[in-house]
Backbone as a ProteinNet text record, in pm:
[ID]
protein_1_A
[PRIMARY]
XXXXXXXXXXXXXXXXXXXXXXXXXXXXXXXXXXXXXXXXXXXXXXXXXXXXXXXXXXXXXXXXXXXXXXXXXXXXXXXXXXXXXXXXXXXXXXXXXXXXXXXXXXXXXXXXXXXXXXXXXXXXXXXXXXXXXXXXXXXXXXXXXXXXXXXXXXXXXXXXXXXXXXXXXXXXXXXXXXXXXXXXXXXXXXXXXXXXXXXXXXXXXXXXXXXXXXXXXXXXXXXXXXXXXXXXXXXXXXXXXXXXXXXXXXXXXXXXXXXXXXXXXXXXXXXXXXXXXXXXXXXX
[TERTIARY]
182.9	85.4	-15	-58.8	-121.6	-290.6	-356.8	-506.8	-595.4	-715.3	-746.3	-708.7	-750.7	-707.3	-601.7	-523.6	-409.4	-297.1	-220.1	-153.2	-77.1	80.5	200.7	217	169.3	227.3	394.5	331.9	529.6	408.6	276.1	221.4	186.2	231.7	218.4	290.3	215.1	272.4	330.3	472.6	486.3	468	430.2	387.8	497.4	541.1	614	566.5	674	668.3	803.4	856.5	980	983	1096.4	1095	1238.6	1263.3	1349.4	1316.8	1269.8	1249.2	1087.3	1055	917.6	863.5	987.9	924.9	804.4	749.8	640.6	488	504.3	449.7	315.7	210.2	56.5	31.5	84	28.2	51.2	175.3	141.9	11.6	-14.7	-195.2	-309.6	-275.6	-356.1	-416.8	-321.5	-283.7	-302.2	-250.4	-251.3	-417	-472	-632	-685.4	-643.4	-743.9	-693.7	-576.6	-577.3	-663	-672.3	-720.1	-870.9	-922.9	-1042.1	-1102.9	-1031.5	-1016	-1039.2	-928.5	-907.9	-834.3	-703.6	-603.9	-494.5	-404.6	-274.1	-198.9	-131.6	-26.1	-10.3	140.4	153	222.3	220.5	274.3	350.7	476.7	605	667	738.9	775.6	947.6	986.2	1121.8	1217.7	1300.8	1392.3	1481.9	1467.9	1569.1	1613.8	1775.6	1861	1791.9	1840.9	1843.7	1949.7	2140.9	2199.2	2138	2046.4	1973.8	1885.1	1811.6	1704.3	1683	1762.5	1804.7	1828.2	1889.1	1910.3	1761.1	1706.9	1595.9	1495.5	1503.4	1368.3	1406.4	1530.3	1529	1511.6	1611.7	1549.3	1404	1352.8	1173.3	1097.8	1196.6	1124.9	1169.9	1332.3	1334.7	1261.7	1246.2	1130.1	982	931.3	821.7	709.5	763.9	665.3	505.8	453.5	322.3	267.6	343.5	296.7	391.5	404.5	467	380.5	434.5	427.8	561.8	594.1	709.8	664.8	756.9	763.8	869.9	841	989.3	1097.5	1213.9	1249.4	1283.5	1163	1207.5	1069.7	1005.8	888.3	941.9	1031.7	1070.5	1182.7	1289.6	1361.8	1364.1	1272.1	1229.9	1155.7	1160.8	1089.7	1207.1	1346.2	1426.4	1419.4	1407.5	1335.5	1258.4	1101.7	990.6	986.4	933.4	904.4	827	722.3	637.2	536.5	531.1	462.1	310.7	187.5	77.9	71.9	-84.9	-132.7	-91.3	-123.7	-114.2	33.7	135.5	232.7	276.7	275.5	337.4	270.2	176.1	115.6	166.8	192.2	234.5	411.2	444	618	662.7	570.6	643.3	531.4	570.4	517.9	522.6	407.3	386.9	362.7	294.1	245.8	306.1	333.2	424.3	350.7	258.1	241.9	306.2	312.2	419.2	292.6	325.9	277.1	314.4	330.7	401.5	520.9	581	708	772.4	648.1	654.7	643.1	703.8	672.8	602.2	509.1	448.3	415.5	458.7	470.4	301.5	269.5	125.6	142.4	79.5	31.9	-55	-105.6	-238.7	-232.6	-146.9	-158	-269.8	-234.4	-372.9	-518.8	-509.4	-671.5	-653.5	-593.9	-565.5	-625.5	-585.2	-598.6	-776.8	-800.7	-898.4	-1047.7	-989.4	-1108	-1102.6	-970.7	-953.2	-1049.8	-1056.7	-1095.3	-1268.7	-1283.9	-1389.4	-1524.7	-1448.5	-1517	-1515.9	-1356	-1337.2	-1423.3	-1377.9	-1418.2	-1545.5	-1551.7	-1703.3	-1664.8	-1564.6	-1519.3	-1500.3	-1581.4	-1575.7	-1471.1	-1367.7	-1261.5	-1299	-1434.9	-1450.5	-1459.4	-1425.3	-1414.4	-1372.5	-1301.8	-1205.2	-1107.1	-1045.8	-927	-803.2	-694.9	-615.9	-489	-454.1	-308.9	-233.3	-90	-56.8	123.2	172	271.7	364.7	500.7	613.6	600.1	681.4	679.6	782.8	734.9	788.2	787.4	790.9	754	603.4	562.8	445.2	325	366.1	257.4	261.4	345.2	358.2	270.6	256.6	212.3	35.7	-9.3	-146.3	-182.3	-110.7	-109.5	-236.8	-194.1	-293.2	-424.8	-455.8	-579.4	-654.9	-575	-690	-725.3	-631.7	-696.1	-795.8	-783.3	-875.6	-995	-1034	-1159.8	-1206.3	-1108.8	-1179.7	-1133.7	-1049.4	-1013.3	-1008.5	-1031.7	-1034.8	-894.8	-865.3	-646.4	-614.4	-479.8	-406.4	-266.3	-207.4	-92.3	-8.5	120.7	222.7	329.2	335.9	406.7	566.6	671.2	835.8	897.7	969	1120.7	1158.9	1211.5	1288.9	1204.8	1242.4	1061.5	1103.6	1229	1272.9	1207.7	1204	1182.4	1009.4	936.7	772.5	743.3	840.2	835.7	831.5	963.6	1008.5	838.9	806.1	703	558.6	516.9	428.1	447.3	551.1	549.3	568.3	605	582.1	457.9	346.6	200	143.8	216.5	97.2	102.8	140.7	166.3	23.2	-77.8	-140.9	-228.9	-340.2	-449.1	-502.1	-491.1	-527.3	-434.2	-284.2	-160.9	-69.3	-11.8	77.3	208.1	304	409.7	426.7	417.2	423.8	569.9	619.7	744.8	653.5	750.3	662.2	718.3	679.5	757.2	608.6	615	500.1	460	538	424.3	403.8	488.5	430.8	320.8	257.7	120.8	35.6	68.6	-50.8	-163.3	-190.8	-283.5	-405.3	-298.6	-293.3	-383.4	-344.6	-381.8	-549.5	-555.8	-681.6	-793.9	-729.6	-835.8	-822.4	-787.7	-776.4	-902.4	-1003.1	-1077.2	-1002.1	-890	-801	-668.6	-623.8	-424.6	-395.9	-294.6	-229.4	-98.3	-68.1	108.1	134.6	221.5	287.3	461.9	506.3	604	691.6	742.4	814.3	739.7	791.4	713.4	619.5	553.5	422.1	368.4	219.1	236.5	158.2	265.2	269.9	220.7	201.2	170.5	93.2	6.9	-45.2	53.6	163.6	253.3	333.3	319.1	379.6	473.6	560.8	711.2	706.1	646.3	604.6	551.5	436	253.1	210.8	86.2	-5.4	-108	-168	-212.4	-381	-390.6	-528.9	-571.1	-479.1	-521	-672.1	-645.5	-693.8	-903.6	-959	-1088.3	-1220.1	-1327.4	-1382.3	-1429.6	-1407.6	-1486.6	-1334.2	-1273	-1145.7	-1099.3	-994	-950.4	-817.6	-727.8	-610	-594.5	-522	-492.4	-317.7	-289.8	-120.1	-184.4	-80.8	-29.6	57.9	119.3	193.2	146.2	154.7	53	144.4	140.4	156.9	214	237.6	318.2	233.2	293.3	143.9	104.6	-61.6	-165.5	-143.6	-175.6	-82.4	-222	-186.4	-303.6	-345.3	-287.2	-325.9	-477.5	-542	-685.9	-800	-750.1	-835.6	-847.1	-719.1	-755.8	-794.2	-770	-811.8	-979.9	-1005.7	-1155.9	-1256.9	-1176.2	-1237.1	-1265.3	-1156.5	-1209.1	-1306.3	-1371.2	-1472.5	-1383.9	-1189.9	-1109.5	-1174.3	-1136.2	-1140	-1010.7	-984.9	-796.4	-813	-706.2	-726	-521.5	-501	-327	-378.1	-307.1	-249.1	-321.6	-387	-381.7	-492.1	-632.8	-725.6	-695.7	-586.3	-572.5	-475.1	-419.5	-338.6	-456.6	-573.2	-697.1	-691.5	-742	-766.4	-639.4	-541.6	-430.9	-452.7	-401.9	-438.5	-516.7	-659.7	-706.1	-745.4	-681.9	-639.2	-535.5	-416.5	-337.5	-343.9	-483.1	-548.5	-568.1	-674.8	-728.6	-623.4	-543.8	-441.8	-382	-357.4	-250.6	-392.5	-511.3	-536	-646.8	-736.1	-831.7	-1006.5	-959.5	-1077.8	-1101.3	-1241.9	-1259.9	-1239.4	-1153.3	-1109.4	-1182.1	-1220.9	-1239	-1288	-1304.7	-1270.8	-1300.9	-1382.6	-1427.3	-1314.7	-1319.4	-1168.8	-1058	-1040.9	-897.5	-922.6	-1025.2	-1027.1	-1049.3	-1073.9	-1082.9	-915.1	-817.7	-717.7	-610.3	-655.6	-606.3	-645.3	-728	-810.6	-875.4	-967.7	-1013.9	-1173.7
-2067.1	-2161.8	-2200.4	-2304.3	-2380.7	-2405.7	-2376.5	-2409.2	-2485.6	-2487.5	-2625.9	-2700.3	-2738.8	-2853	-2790.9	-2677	-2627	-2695.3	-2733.6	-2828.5	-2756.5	-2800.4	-2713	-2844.9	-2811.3	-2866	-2846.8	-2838.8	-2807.5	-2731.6	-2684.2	-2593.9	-2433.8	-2502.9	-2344.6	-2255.6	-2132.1	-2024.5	-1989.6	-1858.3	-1854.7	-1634.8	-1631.2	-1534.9	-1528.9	-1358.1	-1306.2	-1231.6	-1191.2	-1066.3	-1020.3	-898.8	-865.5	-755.9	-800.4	-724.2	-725.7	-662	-702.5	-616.5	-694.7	-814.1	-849.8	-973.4	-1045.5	-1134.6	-1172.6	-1282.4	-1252.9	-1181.9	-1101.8	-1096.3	-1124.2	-1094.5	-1205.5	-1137.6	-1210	-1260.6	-1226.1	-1209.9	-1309.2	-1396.2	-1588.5	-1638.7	-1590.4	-1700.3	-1598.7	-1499.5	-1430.2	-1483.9	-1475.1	-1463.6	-1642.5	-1722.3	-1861.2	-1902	-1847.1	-1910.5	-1850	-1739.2	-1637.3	-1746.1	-1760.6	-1882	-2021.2	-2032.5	-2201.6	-2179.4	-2032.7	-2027.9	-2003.1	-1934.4	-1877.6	-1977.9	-2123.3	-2219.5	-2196.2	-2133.5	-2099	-2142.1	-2219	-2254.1	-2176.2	-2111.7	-2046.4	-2033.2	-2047.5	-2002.5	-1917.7	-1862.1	-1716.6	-1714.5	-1655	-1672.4	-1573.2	-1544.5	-1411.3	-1418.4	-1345.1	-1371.9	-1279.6	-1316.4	-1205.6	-1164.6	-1018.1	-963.7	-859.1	-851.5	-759.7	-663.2	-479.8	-398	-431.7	-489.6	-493.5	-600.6	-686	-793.2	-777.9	-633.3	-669.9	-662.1	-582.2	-574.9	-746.8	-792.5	-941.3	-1019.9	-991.8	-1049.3	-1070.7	-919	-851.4	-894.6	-919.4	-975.2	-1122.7	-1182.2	-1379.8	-1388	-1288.1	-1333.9	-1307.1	-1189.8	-1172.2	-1305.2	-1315.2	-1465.5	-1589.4	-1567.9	-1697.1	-1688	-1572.4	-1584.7	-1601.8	-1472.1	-1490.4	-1433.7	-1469.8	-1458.4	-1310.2	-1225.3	-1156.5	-1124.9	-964.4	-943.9	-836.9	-869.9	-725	-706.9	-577.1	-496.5	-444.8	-437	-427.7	-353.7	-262.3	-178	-287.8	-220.2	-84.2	-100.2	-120.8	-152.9	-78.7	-1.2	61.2	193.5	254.9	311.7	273.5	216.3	154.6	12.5	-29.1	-126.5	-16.4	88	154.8	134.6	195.3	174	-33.6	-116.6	-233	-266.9	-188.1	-176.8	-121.6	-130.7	-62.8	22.8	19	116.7	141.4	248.4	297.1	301	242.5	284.2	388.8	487.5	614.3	597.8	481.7	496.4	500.3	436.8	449	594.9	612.8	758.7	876.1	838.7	997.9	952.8	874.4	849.8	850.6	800.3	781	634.8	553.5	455.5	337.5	178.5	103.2	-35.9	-113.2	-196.8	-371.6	-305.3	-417.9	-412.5	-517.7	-562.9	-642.6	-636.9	-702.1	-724.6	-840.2	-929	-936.9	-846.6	-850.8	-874.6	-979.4	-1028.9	-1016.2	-1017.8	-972	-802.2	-737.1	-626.2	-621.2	-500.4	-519	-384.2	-403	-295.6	-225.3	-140.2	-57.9	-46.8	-81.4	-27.7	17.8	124.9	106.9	117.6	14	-3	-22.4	94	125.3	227.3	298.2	406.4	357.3	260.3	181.8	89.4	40.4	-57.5	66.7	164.3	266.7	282.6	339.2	397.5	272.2	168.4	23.4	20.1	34.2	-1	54	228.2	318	317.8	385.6	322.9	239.6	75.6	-46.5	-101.6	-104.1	-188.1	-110.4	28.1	112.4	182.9	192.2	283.9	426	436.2	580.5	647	772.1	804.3	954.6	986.5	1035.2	1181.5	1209.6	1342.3	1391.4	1568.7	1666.3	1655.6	1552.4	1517.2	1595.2	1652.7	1686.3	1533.3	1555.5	1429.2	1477	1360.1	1405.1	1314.6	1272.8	1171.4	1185.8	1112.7	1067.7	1024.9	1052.7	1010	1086.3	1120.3	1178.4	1059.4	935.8	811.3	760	646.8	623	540	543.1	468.5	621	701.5	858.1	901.7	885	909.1	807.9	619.9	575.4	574.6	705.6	690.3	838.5	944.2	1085.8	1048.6	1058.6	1096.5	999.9	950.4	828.7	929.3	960.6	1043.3	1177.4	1273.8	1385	1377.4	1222.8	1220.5	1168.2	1117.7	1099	1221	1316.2	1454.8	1470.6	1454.1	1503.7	1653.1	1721.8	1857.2	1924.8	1879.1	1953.8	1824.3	1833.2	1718.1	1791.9	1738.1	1794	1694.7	1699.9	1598.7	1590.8	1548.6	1557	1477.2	1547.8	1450.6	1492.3	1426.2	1460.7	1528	1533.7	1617.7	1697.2	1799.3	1910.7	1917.3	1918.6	1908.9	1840.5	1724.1	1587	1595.1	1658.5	1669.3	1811.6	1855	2024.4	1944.4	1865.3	1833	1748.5	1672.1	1596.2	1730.6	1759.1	1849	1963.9	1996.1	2082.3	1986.8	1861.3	1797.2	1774.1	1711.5	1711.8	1846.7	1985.4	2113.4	2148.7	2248.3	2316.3	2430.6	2411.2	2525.8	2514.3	2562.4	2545.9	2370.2	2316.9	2164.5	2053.2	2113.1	2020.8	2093.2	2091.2	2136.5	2054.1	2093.8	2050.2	2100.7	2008.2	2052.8	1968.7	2002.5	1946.1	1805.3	1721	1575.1	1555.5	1701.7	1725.2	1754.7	1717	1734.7	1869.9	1935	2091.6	2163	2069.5	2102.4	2060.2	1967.4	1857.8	1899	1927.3	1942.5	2004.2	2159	2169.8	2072.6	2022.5	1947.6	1812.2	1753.6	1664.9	1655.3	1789	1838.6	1854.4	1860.9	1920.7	1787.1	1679.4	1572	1529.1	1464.8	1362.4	1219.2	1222	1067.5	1124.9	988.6	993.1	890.5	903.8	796	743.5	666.3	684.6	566.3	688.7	640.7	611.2	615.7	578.9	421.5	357.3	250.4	186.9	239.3	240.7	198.6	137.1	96.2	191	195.9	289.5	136.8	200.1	77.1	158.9	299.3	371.6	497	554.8	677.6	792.4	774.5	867.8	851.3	824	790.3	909.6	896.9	981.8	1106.7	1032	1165	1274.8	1227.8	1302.8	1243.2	1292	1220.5	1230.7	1135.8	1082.8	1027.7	1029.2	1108.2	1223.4	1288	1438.2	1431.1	1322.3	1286.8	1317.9	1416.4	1416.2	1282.1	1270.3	1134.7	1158.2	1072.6	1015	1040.3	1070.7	1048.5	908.9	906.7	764.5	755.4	675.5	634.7	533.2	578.8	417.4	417	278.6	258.7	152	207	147.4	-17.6	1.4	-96.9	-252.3	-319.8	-478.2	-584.2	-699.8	-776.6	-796.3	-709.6	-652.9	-693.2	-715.4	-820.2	-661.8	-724.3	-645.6	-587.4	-417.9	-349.5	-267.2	-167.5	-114.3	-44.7	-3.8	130.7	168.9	33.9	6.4	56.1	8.1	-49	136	170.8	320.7	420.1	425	545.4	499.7	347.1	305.9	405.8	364.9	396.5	594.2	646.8	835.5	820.6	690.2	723.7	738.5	720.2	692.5	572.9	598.6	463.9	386.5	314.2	272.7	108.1	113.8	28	22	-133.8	-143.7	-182.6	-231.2	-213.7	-312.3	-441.2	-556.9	-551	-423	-421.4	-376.5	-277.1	-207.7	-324.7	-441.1	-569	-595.5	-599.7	-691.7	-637.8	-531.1	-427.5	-418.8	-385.4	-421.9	-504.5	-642.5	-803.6	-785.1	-772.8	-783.6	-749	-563.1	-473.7	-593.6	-603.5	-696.6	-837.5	-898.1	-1028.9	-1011.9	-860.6	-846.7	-825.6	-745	-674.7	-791.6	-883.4	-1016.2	-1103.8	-1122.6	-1224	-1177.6	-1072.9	-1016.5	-1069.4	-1115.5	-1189.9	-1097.5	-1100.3	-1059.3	-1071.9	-1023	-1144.4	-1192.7	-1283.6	-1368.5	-1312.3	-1178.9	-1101.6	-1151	-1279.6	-1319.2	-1454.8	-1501.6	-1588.9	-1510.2	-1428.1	-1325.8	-1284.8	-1227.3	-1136.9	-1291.3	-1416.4	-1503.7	-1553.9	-1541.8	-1568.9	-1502.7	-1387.2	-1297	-1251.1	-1363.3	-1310.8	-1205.7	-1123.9	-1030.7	-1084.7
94.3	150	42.7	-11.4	-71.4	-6.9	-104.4	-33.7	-108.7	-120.3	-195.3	-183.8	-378	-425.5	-530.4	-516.1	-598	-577.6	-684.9	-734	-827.4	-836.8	-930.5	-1003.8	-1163.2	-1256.8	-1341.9	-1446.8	-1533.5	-1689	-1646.2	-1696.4	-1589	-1491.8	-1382.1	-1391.5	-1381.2	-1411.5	-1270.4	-1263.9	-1159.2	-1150.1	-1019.7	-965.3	-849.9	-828.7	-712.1	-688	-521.4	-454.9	-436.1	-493.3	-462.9	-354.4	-255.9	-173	-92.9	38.3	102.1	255.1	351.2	351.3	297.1	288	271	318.1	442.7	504.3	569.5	616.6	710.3	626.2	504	377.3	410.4	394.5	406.5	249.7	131.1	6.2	-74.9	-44.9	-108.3	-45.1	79.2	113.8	98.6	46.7	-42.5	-190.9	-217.1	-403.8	-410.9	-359.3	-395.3	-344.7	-243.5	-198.8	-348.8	-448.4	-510.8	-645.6	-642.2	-799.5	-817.9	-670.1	-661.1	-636.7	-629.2	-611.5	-741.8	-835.5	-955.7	-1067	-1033.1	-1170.2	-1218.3	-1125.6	-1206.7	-1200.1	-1287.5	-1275.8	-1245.4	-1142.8	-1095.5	-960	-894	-740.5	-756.6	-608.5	-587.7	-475.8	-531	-406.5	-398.3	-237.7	-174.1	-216	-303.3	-327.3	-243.5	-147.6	-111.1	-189.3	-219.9	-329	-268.1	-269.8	-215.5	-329.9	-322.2	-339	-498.3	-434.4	-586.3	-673.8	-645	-710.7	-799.4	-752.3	-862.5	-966.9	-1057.1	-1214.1	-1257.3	-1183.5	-1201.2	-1214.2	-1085.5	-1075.3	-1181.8	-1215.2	-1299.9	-1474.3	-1452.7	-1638.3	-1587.1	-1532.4	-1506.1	-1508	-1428.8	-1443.7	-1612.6	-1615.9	-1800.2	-1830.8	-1830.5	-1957.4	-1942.1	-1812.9	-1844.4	-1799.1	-1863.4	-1858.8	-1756	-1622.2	-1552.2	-1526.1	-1482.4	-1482.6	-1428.2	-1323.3	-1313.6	-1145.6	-1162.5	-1015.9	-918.4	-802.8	-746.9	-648.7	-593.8	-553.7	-458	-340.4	-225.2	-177.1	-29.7	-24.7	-13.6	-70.9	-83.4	-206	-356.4	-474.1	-530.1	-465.9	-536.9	-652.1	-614.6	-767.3	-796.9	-739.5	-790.5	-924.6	-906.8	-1010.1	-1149.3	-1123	-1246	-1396.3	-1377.3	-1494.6	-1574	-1446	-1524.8	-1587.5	-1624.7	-1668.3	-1820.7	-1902	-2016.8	-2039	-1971.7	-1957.7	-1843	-1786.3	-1686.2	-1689.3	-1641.3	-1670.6	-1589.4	-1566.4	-1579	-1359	-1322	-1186.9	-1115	-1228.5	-1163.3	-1209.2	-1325.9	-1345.5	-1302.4	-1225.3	-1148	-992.4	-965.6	-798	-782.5	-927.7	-928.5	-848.7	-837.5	-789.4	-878.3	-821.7	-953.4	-793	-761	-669	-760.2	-883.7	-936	-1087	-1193.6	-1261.2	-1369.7	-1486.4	-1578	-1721.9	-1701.2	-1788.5	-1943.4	-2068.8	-2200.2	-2271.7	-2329.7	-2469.7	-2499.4	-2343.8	-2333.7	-2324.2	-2299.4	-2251.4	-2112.6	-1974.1	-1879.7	-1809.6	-1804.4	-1719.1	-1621.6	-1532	-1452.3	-1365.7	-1275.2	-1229.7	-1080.6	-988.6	-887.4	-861.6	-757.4	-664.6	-561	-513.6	-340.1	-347.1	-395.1	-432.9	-424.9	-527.7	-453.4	-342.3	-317	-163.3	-68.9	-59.6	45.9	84.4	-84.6	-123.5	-71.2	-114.3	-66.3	43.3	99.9	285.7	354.1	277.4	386.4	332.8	227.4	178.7	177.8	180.5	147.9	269.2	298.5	441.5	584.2	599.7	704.2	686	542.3	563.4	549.6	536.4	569.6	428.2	367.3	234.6	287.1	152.4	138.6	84.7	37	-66.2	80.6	49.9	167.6	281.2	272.5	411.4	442.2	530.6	592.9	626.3	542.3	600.1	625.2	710.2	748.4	729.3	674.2	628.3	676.8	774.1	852.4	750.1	668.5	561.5	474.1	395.9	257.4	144.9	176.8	121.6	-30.5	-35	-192.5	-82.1	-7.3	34.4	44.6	91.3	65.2	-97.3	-134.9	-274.4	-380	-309.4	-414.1	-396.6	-283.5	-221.3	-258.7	-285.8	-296.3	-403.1	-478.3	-609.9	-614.8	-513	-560.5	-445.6	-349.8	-184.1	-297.3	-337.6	-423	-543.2	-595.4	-696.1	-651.4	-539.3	-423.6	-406.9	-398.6	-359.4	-230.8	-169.7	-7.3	-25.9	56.3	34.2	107.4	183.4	239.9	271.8	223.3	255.4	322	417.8	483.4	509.9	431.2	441.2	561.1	652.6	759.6	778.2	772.5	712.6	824.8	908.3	941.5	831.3	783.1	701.2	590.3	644	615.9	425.5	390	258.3	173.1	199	161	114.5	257.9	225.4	148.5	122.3	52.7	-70.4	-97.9	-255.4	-345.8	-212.8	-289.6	-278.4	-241.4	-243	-356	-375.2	-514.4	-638	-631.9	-745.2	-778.2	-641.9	-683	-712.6	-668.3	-678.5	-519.3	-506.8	-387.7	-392	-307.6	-243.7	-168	-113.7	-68.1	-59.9	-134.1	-80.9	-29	-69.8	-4.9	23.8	136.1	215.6	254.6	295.5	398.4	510	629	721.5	829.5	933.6	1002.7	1090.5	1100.8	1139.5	1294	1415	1478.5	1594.5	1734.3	1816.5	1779.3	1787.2	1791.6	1614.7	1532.5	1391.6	1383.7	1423.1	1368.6	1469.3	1537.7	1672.7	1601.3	1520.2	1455.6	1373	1302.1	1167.1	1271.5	1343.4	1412.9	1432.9	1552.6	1584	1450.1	1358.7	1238.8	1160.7	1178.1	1043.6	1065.5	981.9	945.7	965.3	877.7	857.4	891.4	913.1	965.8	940	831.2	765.7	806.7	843.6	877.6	750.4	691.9	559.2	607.7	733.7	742.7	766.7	774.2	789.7	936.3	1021.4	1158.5	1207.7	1253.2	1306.4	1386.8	1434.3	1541.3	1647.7	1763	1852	2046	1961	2126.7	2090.1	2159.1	2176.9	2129	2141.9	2179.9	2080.9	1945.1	1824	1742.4	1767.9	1725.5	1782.5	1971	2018.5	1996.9	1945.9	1921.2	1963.4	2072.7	2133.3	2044.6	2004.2	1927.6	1990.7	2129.3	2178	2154.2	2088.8	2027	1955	1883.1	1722.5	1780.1	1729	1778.1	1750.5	1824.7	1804.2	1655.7	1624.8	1467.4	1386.1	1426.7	1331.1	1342.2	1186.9	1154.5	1146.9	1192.6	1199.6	1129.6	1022.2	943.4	910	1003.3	934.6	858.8	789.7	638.6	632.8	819.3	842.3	885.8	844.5	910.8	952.1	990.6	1016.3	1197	1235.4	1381.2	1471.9	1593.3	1713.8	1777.9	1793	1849.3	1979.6	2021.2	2042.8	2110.9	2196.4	2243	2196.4	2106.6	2040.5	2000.3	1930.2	1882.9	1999.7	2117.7	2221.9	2287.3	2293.6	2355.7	2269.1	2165.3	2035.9	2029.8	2029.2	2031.5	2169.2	2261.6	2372.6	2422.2	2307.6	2277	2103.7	2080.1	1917.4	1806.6	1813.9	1699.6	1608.6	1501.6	1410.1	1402.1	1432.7	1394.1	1342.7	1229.8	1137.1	1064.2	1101.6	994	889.6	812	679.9	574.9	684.7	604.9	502.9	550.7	451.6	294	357.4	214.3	163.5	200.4	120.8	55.2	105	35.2	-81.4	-138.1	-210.5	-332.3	-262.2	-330.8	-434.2	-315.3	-428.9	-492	-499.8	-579.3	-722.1	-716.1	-837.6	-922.6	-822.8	-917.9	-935.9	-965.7	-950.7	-1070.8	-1103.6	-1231.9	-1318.7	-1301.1	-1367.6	-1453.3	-1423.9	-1413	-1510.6	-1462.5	-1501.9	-1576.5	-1578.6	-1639.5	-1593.8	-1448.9	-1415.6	-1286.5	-1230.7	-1156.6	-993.4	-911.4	-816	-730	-656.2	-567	-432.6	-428.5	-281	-179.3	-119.9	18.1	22	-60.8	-35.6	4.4	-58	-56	90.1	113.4	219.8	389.3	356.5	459.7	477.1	346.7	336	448.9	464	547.5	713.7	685.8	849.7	850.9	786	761.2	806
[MASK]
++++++++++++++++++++++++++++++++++++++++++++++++++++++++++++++++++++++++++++++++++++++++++++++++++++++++++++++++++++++++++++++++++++++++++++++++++++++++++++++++++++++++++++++++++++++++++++++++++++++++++++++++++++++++++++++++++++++++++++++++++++++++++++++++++++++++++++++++++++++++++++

């Protein structure tokens, strides 16, 4: 979507989103309100890229010189062997969201970690040091947020997986003890974990669309706690209205998009971004 007075020359740069799928994707009327607010020649488009595609993808965009990416499931570490080099955020999380194009070098970044961190933060008010959290997946989406909540200072973090393996494997890669755990993502594994969170993240695929979310009641959650999916774009759902009505905080996904974009606004362009455009872009 086009805003302004932004206009595609045969000097415009071009900007993506790789993903599969992306149609659902808020971040072309993001990213395109933040260029035209900016002065900047470039649009930004949601490319659907199969899974066997993107090796394809990711050199066509090198050869000709694109402006700048970001990555979307299910290509968050999979796009890493395309990259040349990892900066400090992707290689402490293991996955890579955002994509700068250097002199023909390509660079590895994530900023889900701060998307999270602003959401909860900036957007909610809600500060992260000495928190208790609880965080729903052991994904490449908990993984690309792990290390930005511990370097806030959360004080226990407890990873909650179907497949208790899966949240074991990532928890001893970050450091297994006293501040991160694995726990089973199962009603009577979390029930503790629940009662005692500050924050609840659902880092899974899933939306949460009921109280009763992968069967956890989820009125558990005590007042002044925060529920944040990760997931956005999905129609409005009761969930807000009854977690509001026990003093929950509940909040999807789209703040931490703000936050996001805008890490990779700078990243890309070295300017400072736009944030009340960005953030009107989105309905925010």
């Amino acid at each position: 979507m086009m805003t302004g007075s932004m206009s595609v020359s045969a000097q415009t740069r071009l900007f993506c989103l790789l993903g599969d799928p992306v149609s659902h994707s808020k971040s072309p009327a993001m990213m395109n309100a933040a260029f035209a607010a900016a002065g900047i020649d470039g649009v930004y488009l949601a490319l659907h890229t199969p899974v066997p595609a993107l090796g394809f993808v990711m050199e066509a965009l090198r050869r000709v010189g694109c402006g700048g990416l970001n990555v979307t499931a299910p290509h968050k570490q999979a796009v890493i062997p395309f990259v040349d080099e990892l900066a400090a955020t992707a290689r402490q999380s293991g996955s890579v969201n955002t994509v700068v194009f250097d002199n023909g070098r390509l660079v590895g970044h994530s900023t889900d970690g701060e998307g999270l961190v602003g959401a909860l933060e900036q957007g909610l008010g809600v500060p992260i040091r000495g928190k208790t959290i609880l965080i729903f997946g052991a994904g490449g989406a908990a993984r690309g947020v792990l290390p930005a909540l511990a370097a806030r200072g959360a004080q226990h973090i407890a990873i909650a997986n179907r497949s208790a393996p899966k949240a074991e494997a990532l928890v001893g890669e970050f450091g297994a003890g006293p501040m991160l755990r694995a726990i089973p993502l199962t009603a009577s594994g979390v029930t503790d974990a629940l009662i005692d969170a500050d924050i609840v993240i659902n880092a899974t695929a899933l939306p949460v669309t009921s109280t009763t979310f992968l069967d956890i009641d989820l009125s558990a959650l005590r007042q002044g706690a925060v529920l944040f999916d990760m997931n956005y774009g999905r129609p409005p759902s009761e969930v807000g209205r009854v977690l509001a009505r026990r003093s929950v905080i509940y909040s999807d996904g789209l703040a931490m998009l703000l936050f996001q974009g805008a890490r990779a606004f700078t990243l890309w362009t070295k300017q400072e971004p736009p944030l009340a455009v960005m953030r009107a872009a989105l309905g925010l």
